[in-house]
C-alpha positions as protocol buffer text, in pm:
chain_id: "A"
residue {
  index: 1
  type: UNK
  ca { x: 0 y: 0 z: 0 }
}
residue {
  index: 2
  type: UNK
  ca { x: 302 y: 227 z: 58 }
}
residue {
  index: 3
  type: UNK
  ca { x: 474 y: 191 z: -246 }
}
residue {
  index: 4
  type: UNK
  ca { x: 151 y: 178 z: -442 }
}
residue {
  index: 5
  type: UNK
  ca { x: 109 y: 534 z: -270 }
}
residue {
  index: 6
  type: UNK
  ca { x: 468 y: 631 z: -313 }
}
residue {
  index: 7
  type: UNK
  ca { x: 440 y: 561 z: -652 }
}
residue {
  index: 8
  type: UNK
  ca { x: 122 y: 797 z: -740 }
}
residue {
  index: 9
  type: UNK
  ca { x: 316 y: 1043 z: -528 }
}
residue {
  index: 10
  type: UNK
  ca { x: 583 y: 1053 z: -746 }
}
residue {
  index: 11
  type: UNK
  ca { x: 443 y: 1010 z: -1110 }
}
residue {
  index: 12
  type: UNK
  ca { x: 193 y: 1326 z: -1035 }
}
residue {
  index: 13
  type: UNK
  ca { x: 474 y: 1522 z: -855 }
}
residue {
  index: 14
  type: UNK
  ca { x: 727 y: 1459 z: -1129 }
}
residue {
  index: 15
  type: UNK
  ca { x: 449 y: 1462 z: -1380 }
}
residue {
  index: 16
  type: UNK
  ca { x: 324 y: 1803 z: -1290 }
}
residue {
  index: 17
  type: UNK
  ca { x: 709 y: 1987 z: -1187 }
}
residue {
  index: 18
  type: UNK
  ca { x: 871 y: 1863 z: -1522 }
}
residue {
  index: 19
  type: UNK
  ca { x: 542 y: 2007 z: -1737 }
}
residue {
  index: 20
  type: UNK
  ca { x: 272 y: 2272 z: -1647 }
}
residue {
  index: 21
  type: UNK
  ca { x: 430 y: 2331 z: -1277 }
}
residue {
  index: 22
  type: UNK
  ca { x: 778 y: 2334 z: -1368 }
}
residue {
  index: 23
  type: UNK
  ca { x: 821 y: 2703 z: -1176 }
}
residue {
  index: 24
  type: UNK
  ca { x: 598 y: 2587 z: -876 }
}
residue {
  index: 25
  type: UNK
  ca { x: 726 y: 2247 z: -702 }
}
residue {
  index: 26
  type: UNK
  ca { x: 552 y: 2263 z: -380 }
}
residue {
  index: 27
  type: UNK
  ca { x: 221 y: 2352 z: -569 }
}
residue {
  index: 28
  type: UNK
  ca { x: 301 y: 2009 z: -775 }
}
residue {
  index: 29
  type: UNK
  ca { x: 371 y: 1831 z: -464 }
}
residue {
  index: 30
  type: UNK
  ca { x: 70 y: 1923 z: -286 }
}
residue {
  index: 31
  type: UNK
  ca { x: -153 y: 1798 z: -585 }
}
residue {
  index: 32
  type: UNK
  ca { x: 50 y: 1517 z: -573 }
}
residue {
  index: 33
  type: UNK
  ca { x: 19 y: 1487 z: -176 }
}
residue {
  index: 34
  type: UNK
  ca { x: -392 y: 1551 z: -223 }
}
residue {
  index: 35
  type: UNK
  ca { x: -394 y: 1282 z: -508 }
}
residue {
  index: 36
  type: UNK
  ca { x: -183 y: 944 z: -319 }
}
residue {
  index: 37
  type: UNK
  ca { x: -402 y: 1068 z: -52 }
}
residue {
  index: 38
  type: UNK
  ca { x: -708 y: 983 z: -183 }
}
residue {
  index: 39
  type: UNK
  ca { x: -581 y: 614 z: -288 }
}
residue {
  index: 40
  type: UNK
  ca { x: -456 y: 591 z: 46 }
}
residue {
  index: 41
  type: UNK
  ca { x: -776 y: 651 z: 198 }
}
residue {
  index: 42
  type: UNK
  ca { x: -913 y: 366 z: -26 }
}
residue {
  index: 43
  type: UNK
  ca { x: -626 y: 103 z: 65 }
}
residue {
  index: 44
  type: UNK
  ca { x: -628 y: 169 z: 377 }
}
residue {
  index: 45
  type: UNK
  ca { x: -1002 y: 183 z: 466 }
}
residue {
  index: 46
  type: UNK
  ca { x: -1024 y: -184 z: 268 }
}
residue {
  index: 47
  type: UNK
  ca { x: -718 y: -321 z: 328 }
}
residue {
  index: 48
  type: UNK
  ca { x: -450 y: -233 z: 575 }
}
residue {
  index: 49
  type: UNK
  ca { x: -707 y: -123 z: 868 }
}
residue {
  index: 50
  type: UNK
  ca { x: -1071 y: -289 z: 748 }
}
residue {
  index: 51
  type: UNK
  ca { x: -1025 y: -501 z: 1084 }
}
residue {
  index: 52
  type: UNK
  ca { x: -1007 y: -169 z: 1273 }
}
residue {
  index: 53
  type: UNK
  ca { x: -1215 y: 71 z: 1328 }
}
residue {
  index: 54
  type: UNK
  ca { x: -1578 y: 79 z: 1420 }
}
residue {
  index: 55
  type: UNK
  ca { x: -1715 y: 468 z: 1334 }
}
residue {
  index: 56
  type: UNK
  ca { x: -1919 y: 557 z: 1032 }
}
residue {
  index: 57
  type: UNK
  ca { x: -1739 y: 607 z: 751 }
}
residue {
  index: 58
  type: UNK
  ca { x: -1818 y: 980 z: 712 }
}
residue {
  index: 59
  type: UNK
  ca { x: -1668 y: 1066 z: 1041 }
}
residue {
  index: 60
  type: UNK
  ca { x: -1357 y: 821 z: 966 }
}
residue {
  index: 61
  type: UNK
  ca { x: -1285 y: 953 z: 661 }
}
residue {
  index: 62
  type: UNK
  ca { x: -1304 y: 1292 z: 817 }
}
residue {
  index: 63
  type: UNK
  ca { x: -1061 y: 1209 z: 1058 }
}
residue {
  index: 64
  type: UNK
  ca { x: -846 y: 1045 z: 787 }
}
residue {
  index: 65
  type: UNK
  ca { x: -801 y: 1375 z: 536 }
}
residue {
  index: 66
  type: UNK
  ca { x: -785 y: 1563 z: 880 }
}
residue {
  index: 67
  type: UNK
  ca { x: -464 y: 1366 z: 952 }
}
residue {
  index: 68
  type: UNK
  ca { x: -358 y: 1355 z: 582 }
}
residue {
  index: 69
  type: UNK
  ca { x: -370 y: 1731 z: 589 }
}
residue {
  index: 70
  type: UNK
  ca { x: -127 y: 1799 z: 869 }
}
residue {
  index: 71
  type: UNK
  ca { x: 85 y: 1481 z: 648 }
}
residue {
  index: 72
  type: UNK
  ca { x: 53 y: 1688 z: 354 }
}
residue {
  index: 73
  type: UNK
  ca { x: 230 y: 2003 z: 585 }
}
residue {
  index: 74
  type: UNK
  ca { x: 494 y: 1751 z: 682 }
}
residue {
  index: 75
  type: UNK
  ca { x: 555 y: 1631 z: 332 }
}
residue {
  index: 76
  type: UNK
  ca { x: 599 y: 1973 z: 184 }
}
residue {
  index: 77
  type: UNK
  ca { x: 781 y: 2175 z: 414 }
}
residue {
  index: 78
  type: UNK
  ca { x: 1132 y: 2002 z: 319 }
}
residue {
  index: 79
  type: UNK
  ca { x: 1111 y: 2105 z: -17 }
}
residue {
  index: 80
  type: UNK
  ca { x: 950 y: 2442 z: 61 }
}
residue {
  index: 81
  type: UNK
  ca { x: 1238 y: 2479 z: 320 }
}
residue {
  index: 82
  type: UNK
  ca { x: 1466 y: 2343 z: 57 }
}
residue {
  index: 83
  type: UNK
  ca { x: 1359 y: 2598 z: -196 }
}
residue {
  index: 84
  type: UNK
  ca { x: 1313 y: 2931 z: -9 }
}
residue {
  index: 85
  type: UNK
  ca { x: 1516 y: 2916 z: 268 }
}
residue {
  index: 86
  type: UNK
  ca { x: 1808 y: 2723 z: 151 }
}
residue {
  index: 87
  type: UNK
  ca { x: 1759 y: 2849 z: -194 }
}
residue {
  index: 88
  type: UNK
  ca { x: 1895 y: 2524 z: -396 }
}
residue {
  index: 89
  type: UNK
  ca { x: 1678 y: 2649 z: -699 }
}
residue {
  index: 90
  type: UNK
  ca { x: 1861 y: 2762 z: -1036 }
}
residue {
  index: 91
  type: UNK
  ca { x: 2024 y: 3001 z: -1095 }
}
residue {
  index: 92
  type: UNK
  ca { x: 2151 y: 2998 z: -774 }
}
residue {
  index: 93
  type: UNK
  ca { x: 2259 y: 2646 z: -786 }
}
residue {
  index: 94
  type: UNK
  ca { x: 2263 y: 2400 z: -1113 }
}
residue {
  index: 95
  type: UNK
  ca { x: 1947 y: 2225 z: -1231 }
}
residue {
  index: 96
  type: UNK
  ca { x: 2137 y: 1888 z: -1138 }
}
residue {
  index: 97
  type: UNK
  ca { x: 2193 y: 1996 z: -754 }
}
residue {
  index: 98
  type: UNK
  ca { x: 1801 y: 2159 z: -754 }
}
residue {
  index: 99
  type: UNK
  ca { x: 1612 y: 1849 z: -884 }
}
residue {
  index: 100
  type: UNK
  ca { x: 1861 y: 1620 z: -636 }
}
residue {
  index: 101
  type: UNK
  ca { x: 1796 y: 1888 z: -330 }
}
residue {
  index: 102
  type: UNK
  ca { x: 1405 y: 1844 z: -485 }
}
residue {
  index: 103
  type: UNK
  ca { x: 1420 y: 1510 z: -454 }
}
residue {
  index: 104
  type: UNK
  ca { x: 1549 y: 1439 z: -147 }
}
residue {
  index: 105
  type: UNK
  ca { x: 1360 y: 1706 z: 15 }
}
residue {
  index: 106
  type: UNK
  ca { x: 1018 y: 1634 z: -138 }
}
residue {
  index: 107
  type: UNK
  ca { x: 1027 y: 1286 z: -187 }
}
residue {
  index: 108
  type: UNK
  ca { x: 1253 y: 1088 z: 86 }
}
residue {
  index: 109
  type: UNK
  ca { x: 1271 y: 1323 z: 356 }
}
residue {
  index: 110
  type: UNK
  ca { x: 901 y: 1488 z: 334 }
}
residue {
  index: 111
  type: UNK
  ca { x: 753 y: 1125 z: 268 }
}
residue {
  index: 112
  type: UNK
  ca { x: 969 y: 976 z: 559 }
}
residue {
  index: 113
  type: UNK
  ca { x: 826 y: 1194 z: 746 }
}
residue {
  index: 114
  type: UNK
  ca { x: 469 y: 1224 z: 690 }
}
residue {
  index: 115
  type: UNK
  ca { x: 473 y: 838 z: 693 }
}
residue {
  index: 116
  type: UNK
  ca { x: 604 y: 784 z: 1015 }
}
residue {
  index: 117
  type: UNK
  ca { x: 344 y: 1068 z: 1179 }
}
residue {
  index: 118
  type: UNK
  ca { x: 32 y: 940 z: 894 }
}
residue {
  index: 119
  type: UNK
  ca { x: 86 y: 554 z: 1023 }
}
residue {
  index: 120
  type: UNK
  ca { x: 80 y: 679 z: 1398 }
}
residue {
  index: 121
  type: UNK
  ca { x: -223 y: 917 z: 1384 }
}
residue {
  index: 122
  type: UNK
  ca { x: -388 y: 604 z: 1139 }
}
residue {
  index: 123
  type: UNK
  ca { x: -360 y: 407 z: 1430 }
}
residue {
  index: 124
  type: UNK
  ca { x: -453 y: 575 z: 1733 }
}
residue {
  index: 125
  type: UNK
  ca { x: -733 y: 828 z: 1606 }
}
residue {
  index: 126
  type: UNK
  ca { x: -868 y: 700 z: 1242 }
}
residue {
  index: 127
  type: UNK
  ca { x: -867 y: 284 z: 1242 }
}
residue {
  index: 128
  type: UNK
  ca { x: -828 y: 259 z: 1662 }
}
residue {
  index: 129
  type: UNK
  ca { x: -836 y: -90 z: 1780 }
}
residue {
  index: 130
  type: UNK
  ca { x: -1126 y: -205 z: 1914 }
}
residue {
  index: 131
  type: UNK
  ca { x: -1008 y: -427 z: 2197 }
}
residue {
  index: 132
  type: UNK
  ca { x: -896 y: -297 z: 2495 }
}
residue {
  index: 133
  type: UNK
  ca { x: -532 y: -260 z: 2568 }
}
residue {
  index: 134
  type: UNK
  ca { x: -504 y: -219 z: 2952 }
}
residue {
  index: 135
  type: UNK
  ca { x: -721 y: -415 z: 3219 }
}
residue {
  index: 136
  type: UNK
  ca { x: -751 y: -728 z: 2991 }
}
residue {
  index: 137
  type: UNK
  ca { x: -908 y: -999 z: 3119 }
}
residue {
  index: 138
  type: UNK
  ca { x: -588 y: -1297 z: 3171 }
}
residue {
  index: 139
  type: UNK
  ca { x: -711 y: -1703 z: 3198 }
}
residue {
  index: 140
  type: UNK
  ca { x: -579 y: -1863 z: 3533 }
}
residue {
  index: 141
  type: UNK
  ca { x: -319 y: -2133 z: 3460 }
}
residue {
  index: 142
  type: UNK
  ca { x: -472 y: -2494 z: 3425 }
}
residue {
  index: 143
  type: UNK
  ca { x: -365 y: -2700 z: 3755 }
}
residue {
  index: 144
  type: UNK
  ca { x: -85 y: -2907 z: 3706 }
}
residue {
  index: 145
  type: UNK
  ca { x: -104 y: -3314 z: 3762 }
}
residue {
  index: 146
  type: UNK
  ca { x: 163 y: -3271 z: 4041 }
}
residue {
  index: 147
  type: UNK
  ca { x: -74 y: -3030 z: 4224 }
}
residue {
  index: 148
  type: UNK
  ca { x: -383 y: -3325 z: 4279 }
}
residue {
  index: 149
  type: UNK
  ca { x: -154 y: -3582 z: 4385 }
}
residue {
  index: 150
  type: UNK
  ca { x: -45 y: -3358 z: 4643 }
}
């Protein structure tokens, strides 16, 4: 689900910066963000969590794009940071050392990132397991056979 994700990511983000958003990256990588998103939503709901859960889908999938929204902050500010506060954009660097600084700002760190925070918010807020974690009930040992012949 990750790489399937990963892999939408990067053919809109690379898709969009190398044609029509060529002088706006982090507007490409949000659309690109807002687009894996969606899928996400979809794998997750049926695959990786449909064991978790229990809410109505409407608030669920509220509390999934809520999540995926702060993600989508984490998974842009590298390259925004990148960009306009390092400044690794031609001319003031080559177009070799912006696309790798884009790159590894956009789509390793930003996604390393957001996927660490995304899979823990998932987990406790969206898809929360439904059995109890604390105060579980434990089964008593069975008696051993050296305990009746004593």
């Amino acid at each position: 689900m990750g790489g399937t994700t990963f892999l939408v990511d990067n053919t809109v983000f690379y898709g969009l910066k190398l044609t029509i958003l060529e002088p706006k990256p982090v507007t490409a990588k949000i659309i690109a963000v807002l687009v894996a998103t969606i899928v996400s939503y979809v794998l997750n709901r049926e695959w990786s969590f449909r064991t978790r859960g229990g809410r109505e889908r409407r608030h669920e999938a509220a509390l999934f794009f809520l999540v995926s929204g702060v993600g989508l902050i984490l998974s842009s500010a590298p390259l925004w940071i990148s960009r306009y506060v390092f400044h690794l954009e031609t001319p003031d660097v080559s177009l070799v050392t912006q696309e790798i600084a884009d790159f590894m700002s956009a789509q390793i760190i930003g996604t390393l990132i957001a996927m660490v925070f995304r899979f823990w918010a998932l987990r406790k807020w969206v898809f929360p397991d439904e059995q109890p974690q604390s105060g579980s009930v434990r089964l008593a040992p069975a008696p051993d056979s050296t305990d009746e012949a004593a």
